[in-house]
C-alpha positions as CSV (number, residue, x, y, z in Angstrom):
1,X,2.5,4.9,1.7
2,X,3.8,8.1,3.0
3,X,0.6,9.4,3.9
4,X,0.4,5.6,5.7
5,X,3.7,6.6,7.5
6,X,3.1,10.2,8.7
7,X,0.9,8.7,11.2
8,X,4.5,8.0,13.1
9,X,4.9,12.1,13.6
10,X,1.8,12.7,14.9
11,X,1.2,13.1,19.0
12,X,-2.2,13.2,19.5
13,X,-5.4,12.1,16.8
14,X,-9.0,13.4,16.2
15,X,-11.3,10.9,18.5
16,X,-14.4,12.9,18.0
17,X,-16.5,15.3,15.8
18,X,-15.9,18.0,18.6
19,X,-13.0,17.5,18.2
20,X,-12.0,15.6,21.0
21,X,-8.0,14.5,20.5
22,X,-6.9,11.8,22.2
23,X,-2.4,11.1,22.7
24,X,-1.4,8.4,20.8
25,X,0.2,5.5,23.4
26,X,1.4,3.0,20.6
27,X,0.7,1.5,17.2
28,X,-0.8,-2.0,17.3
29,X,-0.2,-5.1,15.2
30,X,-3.0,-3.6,12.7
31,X,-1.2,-0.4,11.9
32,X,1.8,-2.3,11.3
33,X,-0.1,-4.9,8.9
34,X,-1.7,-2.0,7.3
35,X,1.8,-0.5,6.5
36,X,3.2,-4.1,5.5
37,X,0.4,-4.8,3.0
38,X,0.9,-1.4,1.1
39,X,4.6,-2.2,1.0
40,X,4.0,-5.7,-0.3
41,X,1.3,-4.3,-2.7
42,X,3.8,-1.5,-4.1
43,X,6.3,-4.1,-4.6
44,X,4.0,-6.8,-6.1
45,X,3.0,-4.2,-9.0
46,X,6.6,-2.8,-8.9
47,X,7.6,-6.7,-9.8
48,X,4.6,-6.8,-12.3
49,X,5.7,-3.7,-14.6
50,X,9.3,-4.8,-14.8
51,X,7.7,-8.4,-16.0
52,X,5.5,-6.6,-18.1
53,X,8.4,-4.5,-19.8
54,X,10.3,-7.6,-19.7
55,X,8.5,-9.3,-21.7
56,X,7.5,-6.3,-24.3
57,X,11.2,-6.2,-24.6
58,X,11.5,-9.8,-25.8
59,X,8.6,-9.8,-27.9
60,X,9.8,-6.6,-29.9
């Protein structure tokens, strides 16, 4: 996720194998999806552990 996020601090990105860098104008609905999903993903298994040690608690 923080490697997801660094993408805010950067200026310009590699376009090319030259390299060729290219500024960076905006982020587009995609990059904020991208970020979204990892954040719903982290929280989803962040809500399956504590139901996981939940339940290991009650069983014990």
């Amino acid at each position: 996720m923080l490697i997801m996020l660094s993408f805010l601090f950067h200026k310009s990105i590699v376009i090319s194998e030259a390299p060729t860098y290219s500024k960076i104008f905006g982020y587009g609905l995609g990059y904020w999806l991208w970020i979204a999903i990892a954040g719903f993903s982290i929280i989803a298994n962040l809500c399956r552990v504590m139901r996981q040690l939940n339940y290991d608690l009650n069983v014990t």
